[in-house]
N, C-alpha and C positions, 0 to 999 in steps of 0.2 A: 553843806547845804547847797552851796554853788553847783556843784559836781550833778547833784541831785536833780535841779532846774537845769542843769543843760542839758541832763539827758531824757529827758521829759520835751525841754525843746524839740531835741535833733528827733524823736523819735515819733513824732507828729508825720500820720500819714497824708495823700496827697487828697484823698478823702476827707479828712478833717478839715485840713488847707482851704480847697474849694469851698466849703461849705462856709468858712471866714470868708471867705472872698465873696462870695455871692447875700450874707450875711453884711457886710460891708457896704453895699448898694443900698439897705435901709437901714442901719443905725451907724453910728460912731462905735470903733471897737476900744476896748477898754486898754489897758498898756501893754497887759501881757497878752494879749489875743495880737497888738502889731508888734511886739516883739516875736514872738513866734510865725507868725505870717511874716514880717523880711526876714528871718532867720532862713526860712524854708523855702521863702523866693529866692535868697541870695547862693541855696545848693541847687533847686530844679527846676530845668528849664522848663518840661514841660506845664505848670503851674505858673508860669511864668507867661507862658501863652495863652495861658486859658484867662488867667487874671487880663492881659490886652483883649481877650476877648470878649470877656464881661465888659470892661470898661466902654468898648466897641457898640455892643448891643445897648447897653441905659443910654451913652449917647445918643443912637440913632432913633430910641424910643421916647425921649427927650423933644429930637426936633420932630417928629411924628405927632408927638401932642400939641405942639404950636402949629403945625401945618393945616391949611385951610383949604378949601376947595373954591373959593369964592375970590376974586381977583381983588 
């Protein structure tokens, strides 16, 4: 069974990946959706970057929603 689940892990595109990750900005993922999301960050970089880039953009649309025009 082990065997089964890991390669079910590893074999998780970066398609899928992304869509965790961006998925991940509105809800809490469940244990095996962040087990297989750091499994899959922990082999590719580029998911890697793209996850700092998500994380990038909700922050700066964050402080864009506290930002005021009025002194």
């Amino acid at each position: 069974m082990f065997k089964r689940l890991k390669k079910k892990i590893l074999r998780r595109s970066c398609r899928e990946v992304s869509r965790l990750i961006s998925d991940m900005q509105e809800r809490p993922l469940g244990w095996y959706d962040r087990l297989l999301l750091r499994t899959h960050l922990s082999l590719c970089d580029n998911c890697v970057q793209f996850e700092k880039q998500v994380r990038f953009m909700s922050e700066a649309m964050g402080k864009w929603k506290n930002y005021s025009d009025e002194p």
